[in-house]
C-alpha positions in Angstrom: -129.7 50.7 -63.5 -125.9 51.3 -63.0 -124.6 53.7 -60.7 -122.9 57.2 -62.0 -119.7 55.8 -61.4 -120.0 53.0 -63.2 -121.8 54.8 -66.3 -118.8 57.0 -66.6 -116.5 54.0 -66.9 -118.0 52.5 -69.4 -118.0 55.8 -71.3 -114.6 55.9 -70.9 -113.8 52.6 -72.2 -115.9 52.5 -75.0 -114.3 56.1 -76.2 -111.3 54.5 -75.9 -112.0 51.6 -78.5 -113.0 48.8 -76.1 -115.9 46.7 -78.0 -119.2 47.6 -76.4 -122.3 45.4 -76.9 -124.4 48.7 -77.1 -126.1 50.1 -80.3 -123.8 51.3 -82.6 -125.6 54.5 -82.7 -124.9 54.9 -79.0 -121.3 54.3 -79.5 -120.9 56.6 -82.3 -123.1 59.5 -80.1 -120.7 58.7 -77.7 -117.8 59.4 -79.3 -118.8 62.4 -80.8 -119.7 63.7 -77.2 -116.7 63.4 -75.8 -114.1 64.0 -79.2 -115.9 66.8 -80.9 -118.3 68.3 -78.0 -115.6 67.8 -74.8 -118.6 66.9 -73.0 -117.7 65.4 -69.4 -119.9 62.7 -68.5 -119.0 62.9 -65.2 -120.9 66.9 -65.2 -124.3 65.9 -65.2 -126.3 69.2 -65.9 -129.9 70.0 -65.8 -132.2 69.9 -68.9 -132.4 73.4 -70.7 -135.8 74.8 -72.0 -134.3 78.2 -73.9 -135.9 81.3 -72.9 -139.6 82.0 -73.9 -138.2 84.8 -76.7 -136.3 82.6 -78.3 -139.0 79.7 -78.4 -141.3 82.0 -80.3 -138.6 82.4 -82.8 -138.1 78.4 -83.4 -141.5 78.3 -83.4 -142.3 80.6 -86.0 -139.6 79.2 -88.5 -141.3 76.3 -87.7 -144.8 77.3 -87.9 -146.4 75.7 -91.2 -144.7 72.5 -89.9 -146.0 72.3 -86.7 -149.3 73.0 -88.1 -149.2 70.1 -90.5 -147.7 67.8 -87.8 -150.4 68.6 -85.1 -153.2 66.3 -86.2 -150.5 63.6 -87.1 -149.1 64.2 -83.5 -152.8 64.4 -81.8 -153.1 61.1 -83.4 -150.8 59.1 -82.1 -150.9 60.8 -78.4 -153.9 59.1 -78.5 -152.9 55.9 -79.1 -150.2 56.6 -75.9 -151.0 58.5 -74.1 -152.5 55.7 -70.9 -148.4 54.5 -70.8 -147.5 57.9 -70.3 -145.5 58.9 -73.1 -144.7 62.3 -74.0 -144.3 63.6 -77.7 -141.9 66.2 -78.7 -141.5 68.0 -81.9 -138.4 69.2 -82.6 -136.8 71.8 -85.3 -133.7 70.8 -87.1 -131.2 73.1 -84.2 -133.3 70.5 -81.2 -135.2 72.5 -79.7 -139.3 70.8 -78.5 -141.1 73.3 -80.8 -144.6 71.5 -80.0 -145.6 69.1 -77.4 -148.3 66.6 -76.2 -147.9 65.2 -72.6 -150.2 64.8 -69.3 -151.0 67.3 -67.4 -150.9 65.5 -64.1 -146.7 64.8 -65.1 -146.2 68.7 -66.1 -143.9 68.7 -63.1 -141.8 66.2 -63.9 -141.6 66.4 -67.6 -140.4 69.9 -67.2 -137.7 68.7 -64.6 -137.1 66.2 -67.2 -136.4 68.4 -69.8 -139.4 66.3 -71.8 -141.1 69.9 -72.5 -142.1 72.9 -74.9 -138.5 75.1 -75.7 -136.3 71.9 -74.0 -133.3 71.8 -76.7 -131.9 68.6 -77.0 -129.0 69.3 -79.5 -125.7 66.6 -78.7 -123.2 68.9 -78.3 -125.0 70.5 -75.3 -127.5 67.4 -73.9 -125.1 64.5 -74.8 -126.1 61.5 -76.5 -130.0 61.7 -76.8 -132.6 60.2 -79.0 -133.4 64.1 -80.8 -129.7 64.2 -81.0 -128.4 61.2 -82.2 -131.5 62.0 -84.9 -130.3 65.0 -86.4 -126.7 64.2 -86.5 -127.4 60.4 -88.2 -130.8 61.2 -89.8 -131.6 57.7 -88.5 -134.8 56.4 -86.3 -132.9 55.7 -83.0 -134.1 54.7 -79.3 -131.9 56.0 -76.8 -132.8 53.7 -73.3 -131.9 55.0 -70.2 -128.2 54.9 -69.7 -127.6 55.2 -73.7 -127.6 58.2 -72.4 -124.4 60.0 -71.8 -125.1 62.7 -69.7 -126.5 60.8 -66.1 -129.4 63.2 -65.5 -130.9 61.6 -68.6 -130.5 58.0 -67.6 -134.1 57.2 -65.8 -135.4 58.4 -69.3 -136.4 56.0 -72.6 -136.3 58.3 -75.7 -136.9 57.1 -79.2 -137.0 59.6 -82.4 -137.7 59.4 -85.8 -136.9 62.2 -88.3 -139.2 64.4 -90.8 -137.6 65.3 -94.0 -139.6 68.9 -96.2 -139.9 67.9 -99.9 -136.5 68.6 -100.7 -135.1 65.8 -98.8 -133.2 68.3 -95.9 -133.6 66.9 -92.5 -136.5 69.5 -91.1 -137.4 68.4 -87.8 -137.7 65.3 -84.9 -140.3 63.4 -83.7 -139.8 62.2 -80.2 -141.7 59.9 -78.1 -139.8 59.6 -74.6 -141.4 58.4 -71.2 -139.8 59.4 -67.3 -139.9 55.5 -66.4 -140.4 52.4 -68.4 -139.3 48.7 -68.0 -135.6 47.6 -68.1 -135.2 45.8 -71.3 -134.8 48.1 -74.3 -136.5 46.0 -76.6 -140.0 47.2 -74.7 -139.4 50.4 -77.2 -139.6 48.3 -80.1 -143.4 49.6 -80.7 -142.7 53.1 -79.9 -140.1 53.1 -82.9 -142.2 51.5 -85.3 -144.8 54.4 -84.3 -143.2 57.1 -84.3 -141.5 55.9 -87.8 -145.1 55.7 -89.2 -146.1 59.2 -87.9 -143.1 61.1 -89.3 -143.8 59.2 -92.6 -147.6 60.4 -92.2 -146.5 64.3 -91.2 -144.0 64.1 -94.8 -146.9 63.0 -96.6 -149.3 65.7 -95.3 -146.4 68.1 -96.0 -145.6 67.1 -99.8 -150.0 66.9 -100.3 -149.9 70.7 -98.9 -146.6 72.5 -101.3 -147.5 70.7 -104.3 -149.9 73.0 -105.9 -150.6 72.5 -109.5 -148.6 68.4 -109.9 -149.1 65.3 -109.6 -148.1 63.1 -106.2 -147.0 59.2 -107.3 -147.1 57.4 -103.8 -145.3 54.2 -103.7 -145.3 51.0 -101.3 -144.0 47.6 -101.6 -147.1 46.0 -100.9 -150.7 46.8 -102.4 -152.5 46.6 -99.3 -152.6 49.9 -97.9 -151.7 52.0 -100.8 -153.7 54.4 -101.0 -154.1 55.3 -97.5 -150.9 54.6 -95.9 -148.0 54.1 -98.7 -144.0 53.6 -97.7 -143.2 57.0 -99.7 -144.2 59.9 -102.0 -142.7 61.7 -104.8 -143.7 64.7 -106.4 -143.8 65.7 -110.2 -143.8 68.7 -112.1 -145.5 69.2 -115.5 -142.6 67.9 -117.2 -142.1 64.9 -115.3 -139.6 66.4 -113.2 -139.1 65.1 -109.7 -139.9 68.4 -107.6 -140.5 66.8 -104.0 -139.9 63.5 -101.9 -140.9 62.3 -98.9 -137.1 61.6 -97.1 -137.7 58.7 -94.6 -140.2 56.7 -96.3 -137.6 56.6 -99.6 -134.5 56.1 -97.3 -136.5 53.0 -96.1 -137.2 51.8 -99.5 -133.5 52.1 -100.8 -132.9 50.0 -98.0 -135.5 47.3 -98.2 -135.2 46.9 -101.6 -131.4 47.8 -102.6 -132.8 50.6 -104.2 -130.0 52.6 -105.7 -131.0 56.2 -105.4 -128.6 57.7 -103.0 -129.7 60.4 -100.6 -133.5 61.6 -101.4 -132.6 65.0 -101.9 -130.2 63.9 -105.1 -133.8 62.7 -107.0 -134.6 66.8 -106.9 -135.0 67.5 -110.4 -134.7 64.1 -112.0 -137.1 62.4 -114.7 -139.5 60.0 -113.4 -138.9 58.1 -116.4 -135.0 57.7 -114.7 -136.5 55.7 -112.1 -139.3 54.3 -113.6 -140.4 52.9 -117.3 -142.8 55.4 -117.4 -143.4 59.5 -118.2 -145.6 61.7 -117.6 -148.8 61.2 -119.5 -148.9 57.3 -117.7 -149.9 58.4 -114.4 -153.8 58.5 -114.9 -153.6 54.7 -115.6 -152.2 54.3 -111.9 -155.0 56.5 -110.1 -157.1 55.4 -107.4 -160.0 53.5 -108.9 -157.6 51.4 -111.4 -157.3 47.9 -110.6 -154.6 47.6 -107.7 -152.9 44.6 -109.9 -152.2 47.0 -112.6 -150.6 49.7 -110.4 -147.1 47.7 -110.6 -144.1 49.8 -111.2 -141.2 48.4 -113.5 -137.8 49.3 -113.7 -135.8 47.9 -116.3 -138.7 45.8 -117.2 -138.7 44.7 -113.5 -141.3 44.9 -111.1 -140.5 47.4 -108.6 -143.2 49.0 -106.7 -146.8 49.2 -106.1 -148.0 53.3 -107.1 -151.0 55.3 -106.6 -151.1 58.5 -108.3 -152.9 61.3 -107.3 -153.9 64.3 -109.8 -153.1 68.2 -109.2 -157.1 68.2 -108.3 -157.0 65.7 -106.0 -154.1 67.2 -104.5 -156.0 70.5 -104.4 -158.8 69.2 -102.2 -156.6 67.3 -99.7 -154.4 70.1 -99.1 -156.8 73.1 -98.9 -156.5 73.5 -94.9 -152.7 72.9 -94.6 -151.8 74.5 -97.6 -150.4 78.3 -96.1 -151.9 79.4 -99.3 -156.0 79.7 -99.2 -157.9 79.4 -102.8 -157.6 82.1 -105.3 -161.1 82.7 -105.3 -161.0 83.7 -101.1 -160.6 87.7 -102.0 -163.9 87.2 -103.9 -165.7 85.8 -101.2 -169.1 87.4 -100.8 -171.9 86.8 -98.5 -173.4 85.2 -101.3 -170.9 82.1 -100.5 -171.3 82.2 -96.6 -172.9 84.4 -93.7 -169.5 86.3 -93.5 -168.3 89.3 -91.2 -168.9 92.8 -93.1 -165.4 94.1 -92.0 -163.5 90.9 -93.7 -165.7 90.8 -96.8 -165.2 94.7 -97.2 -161.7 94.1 -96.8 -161.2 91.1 -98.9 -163.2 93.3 -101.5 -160.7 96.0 -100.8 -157.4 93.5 -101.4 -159.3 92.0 -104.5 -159.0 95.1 -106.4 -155.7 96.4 -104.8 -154.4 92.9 -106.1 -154.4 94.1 -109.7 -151.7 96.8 -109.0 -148.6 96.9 -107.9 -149.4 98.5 -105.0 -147.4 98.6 -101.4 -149.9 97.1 -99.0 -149.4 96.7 -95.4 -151.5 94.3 -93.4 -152.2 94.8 -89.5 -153.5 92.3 -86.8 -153.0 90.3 -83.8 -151.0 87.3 -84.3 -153.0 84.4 -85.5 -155.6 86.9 -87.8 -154.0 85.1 -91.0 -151.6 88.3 -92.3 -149.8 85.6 -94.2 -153.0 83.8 -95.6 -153.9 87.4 -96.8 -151.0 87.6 -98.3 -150.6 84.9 -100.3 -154.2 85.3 -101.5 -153.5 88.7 -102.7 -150.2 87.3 -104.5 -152.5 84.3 -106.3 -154.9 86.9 -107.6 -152.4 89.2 -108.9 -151.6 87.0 -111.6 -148.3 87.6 -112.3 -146.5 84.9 -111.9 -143.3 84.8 -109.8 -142.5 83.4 -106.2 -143.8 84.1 -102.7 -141.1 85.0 -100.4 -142.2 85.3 -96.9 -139.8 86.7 -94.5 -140.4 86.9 -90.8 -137.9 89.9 -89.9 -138.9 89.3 -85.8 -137.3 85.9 -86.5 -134.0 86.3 -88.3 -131.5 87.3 -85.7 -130.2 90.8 -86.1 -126.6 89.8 -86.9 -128.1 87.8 -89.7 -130.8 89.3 -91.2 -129.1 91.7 -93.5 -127.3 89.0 -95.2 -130.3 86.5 -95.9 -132.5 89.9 -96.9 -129.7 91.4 -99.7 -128.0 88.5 -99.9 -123.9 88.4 -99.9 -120.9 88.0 -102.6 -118.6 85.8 -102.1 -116.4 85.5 -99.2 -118.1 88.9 -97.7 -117.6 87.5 -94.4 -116.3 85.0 -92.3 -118.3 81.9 -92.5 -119.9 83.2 -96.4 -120.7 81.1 -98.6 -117.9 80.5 -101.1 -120.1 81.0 -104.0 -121.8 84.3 -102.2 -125.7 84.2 -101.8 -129.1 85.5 -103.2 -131.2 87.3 -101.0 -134.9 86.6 -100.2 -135.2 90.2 -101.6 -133.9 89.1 -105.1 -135.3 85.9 -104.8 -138.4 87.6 -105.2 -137.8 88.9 -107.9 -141.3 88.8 -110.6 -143.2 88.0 -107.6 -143.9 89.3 -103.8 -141.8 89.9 -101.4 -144.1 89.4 -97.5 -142.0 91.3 -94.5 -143.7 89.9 -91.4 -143.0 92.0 -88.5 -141.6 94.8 -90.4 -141.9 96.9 -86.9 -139.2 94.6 -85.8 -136.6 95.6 -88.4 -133.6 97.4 -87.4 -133.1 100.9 -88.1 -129.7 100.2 -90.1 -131.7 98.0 -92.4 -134.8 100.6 -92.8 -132.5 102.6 -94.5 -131.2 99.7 -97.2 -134.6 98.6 -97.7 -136.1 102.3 -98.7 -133.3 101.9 -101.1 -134.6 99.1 -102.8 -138.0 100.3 -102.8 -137.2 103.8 -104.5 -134.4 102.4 -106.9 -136.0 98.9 -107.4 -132.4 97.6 -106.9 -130.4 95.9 -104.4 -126.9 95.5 -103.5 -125.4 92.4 -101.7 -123.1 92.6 -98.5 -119.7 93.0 -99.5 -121.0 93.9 -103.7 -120.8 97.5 -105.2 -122.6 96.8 -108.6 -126.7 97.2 -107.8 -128.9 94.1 -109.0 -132.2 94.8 -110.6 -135.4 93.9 -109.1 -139.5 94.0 -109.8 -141.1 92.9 -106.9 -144.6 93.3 -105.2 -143.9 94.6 -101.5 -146.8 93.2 -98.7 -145.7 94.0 -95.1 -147.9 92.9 -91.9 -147.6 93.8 -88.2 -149.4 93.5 -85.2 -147.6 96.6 -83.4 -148.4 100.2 -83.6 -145.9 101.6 -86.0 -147.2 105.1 -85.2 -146.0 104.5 -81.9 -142.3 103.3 -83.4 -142.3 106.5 -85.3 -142.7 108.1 -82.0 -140.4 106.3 -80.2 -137.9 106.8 -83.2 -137.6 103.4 -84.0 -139.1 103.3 -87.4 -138.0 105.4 -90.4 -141.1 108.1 -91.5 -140.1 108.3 -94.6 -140.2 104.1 -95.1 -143.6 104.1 -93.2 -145.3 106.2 -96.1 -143.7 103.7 -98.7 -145.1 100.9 -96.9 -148.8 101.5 -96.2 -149.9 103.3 -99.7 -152.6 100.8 -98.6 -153.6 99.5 -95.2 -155.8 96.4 -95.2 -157.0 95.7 -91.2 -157.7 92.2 -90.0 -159.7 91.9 -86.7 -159.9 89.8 -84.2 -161.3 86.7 -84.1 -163.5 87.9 -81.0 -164.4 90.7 -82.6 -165.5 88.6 -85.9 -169.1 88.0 -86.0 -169.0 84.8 -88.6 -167.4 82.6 -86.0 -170.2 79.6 -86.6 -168.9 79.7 -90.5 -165.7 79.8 -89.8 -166.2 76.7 -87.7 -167.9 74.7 -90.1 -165.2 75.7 -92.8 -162.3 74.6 -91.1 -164.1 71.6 -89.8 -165.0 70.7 -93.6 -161.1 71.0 -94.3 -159.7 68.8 -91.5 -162.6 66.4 -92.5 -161.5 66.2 -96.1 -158.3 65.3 -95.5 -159.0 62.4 -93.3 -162.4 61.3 -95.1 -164.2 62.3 -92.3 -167.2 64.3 -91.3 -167.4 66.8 -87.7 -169.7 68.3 -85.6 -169.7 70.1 -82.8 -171.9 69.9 -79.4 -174.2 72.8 -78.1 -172.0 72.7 -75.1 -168.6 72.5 -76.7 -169.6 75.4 -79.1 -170.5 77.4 -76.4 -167.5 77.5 -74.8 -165.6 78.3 -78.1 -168.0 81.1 -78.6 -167.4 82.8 -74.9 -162.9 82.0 -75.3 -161.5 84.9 -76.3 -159.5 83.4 -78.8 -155.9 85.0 -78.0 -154.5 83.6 -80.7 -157.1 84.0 -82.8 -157.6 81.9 -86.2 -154.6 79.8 -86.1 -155.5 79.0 -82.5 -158.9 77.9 -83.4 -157.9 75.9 -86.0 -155.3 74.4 -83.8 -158.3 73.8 -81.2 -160.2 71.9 -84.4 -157.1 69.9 -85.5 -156.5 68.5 -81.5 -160.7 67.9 -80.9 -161.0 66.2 -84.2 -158.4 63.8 -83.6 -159.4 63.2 -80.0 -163.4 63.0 -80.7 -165.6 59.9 -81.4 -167.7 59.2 -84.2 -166.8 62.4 -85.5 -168.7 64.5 -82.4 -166.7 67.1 -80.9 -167.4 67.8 -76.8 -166.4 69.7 -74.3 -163.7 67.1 -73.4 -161.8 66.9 -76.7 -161.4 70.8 -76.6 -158.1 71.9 -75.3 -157.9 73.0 -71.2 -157.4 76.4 -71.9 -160.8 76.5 -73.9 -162.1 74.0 -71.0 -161.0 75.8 -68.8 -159.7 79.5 -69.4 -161.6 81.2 -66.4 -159.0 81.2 -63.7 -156.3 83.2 -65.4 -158.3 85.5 -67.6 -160.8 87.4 -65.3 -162.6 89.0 -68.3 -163.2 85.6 -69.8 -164.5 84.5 -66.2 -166.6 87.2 -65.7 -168.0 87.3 -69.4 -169.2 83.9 -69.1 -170.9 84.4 -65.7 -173.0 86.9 -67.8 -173.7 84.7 -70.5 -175.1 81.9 -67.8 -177.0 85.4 -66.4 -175.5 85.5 -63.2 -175.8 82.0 -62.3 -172.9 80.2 -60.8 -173.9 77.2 -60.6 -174.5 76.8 -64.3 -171.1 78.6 -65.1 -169.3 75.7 -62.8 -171.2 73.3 -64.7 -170.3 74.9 -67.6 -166.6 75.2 -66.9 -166.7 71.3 -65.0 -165.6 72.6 -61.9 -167.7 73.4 -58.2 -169.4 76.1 -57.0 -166.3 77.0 -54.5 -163.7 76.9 -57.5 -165.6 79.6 -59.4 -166.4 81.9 -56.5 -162.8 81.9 -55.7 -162.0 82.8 -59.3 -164.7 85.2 -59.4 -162.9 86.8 -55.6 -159.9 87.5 -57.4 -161.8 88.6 -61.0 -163.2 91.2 -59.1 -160.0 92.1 -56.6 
């Protein structure tokens, strides 16, 4: 590896126009580093993991994505993890959003930057595989001193992007290791993987937002068609193009001289503009129809092998990852499963609240499923219009009014020249979901009573009022009795929120956890053609966790065990550490469990995979 010195150098020259024999996407990074960034390659700085506040905001912009991506990302850590890679998701602004790595390297990743929260934006960590992602779109591998900045350079990055339906650059996939061998070209597998698993985690994404259409998935090649195709479109009733899978069509266009311009420009379009067919064709190219006759024309040419998959198909692959559940979940009785009284009375409660427009606000710990409620509420109410989910602990403060009431044009420096609708009026016909309403600052308490009392709203920088006829769901897992205390929360906004209060308890406090196992477990199953079961000793220990993060963690729990398992049998050793292993920071847990193995250490270290000496220092400082 070249020295600092000599690094630097060759910066310089090559950002001065000398030909360099290095990637163009490494020269270009380059460039852009030191032109439009004024980064000094010379200043080697540290890697920067943003502070644990604002990780929790990427993360929950980012949430329904990182839950799709997790069993695609469990998958391929698998298939890795022995050479010690590291996988990072990233959102579109760089920052490692989710992450897979070895515990034994937790040291040394973090040092590295390779970590949860580590942003890895160009203009502040130089050239850099997430970077040189976002800014080109492009899979790239970025191989030790590729990198500009020389704290990076013992490091082998390579990243692949993931596209949402629309064909907008969403988030990174990174695979990166802390050593590897010299040549560059031994990351010539990691890039085809990673490719492969962004193409899978756009797929899973277009299966899950599709709702009632049709999915036409395309390859050049019959072989794997149905289970692994180059790329996805989605169709509405009319034969309108309503969602694409980015990378995999990007790839195509290239392969086959494909002329259809960025992905995102096929938004809208008739299939029949791409294809000779409409509409009413697509049952002749389902699964089960002769692979020969699945050949796409263009022109009258042949173009593409397609599979196309019905709205019901569609349906029962996406049930889990869809943030919507079923309709028919607020009518959910113990008749269908062995539930928990307090959710069926309260589903029961929401089923009949759905049929009016009624303000409902929805408490629980994070993780209860506020947002499934909601959008279960809004499917029953049968009255058509959007979903628009706002997380108001999210937005930043300076921006929040803005996206809520939207703006006119040129309101502000940095509008948007044709102004803006807000989520508010976006909504309009349909529900407006305030998560974290506690969260909302006082100065916008006041607009939003406005809207609520007038059913109008007025953009930033506007004086005439807009109409608007929305449903109003808000959740929070805060106190807002204690807000009203503390003056932080309007009164008078409180009583217009919570004409009805729906309460979702904990998962520890739910009594139906055994169902809820064997539902989610019959989702992640149908989406991979699979079937799951869990050990006596594995389900014990999900049974005594206490479940922090309630539902989303223990489907999160499923999603990594399921991938990890064999033949489909989930153990203690495919469950995640803090499930394995939870006794050490969390006395009550510790102490719980010692009561469940009736006093009896040695079967609690058993239990836990530890020895006797490890628990009864635990148990010391439980009880300290």
């Amino acid at each position: 590896m070249m020295s600092i010195e000599s690094h630097v150098k060759e910066i310089e020259r090559v950002t001065a126009g000398t030909f360099s024999g290095r990637d163009t996407a490494v020269v270009q990074s380059w460039r852009r580093c030191v032109n439009d960034y004024r980064l000094d390659p010379a200043n080697a700085r540290d890697a920067y993991i943003v502070p644990q506040a604002r990780l929790r905001e990427h993360q929950e912009q980012a949430e329904a994505l990182i839950r799709i991506s997790r069993a695609g990302l469990a998958s391929l850590f698998d298939q890795v993890a022995a050479d010690d890679y590291v996988l990072l998701l990233s959102d579109a602004r760089g920052v490692a959003v989710d992450y897979l790595g070895h515990p034994r390297l937790d040291r040394e990743l973090r040092d590295a930057g390779l970590y949860l929260g580590a942003e890895w934006s160009e203009s502040r960590a130089g050239t850099c595989a997430v970077g040189a992602c976002l800014v080109s779109g492009e899979a790239v591998t970025i191989h030790q001193d590729d990198h500009f900045d020389p704290t990076h350079t013992p490091l082998t990055c390579t990243a692949a992007p993931i596209f949402d339906t629309q064909g907008e650059l969403a988030a990174v996939l990174d695979m990166s290791q802390l050593r590897s061998p010299a040549p560059k070209s031994s990351q010539r597998l990691a890039l085809h993987l990673a490719k492969a698993t962004a193409r899978r985690i756009e797929m899973a994404n277009l299966v899950a937002r599709t709702g009632d259409e049709w999915v036409l998935r395309l390859s050049r090649t019959p072989d794997f068609l149905d289970t692994a195709p180059d790329a996805a479109l989605s169709l509405d009733g009319a034969g309108r193009i309503s969602g694409v899978t980015g990378s995999g069509l990007a790839a195509l266009e290239r392969r086959l001289g494909w002329p259809i311009g960025a992905p995102r420009a096929l938004i809208g379009r008739p299939i029949s503009s791409l294809f000779d067919i409409g509409i009413d064709d697509l049952p002749a190219f389902m699964r089960g129809q002769p692979t020969g006759d699945r050949l796409l024309h263009a022109n009258g040419r042949p173009l593409l092998f397609a599979s196309a998959m019905s709205p019901a198909d569609g349906d029962r692959l996406a049930s889990s990852a869809r943030p919507a559940r079923p309709r028919s979940w607020l009518d959910s009785t113990a008749t269908q499963r062995q539930g928990d009284a307090r959710v069926q009375a309260m589903q029961q409660h929401a089923a009949k609240l759905a049929k009016r427009r009624i303000p409902i606000l929805i408490q629980g710990e994070t993780g209860t499923g506020k947002e499934v409620l909601a959008r279960a509420i809004h499917a029953d109410c049968n009255e058509g219009g959007r979903f628009v989910a706002v997380n108001c602990a999210a937005i930043p403060e300076h921006l929040i009014e803005s996206e809520l009431f939207g703006h006119v044009p040129h309101a502000f420096t940095g509008a948007a020249r044709k102004g803006r609708t807000g989520l508010i009026e976006s909504a309009q016909g349909g529900t407006l979901f305030l998560d974290e309403i506690g969260d909302m600052p006082l100065s916008l308490q006041t607009r939003l009573l406005r809207v609520l009392a007038e059913s109008e709203v007025v953009p930033v920088g506007g004086v005439e009022p807009r109409p608007v006829e929305l449903r109003l769901i808000s959740a929070t897992h805060q106190a807002l009795e204690t807000r009203l205390a503390e003056g932080r929360f309007r009164e008078d906004l409180y009583y217009r929120l919570n004409a009805a209060t729906l309460h979702l308890p904990a998962l520890r406090e739910r009594s139906d956890l055994d169902a809820l196992l064997g539902e989610l477990l019959v989702d992640i199953g149908n989406r991979y053609n699979a079937h799951y079961q869990i050990d006596p000793k594995a389900r014990r220990l999900l049974h005594t966790y206490r479940w922090p993060g309630n539902v989303r963690e223990l489907r999160n729990a499923l999603e990594v065990a399921s991938a990890l398992c064999d033949n489909g049998l989930i153990r203690r050793e495919h469950l995640p550490e803090a499930i394995r292993q939870p006794a050490g920071g969390d006395p009550r847990a510790l102490l719980h469990r010692l009561e469940q193995c009736q006093g009896n250490v040695s079967a609690l270290a058993r239990e836990l995979g530890v020895n006797r000496s490890t628990v009864h220092r635990w148990l010391r400082r439980a009880r300290s």
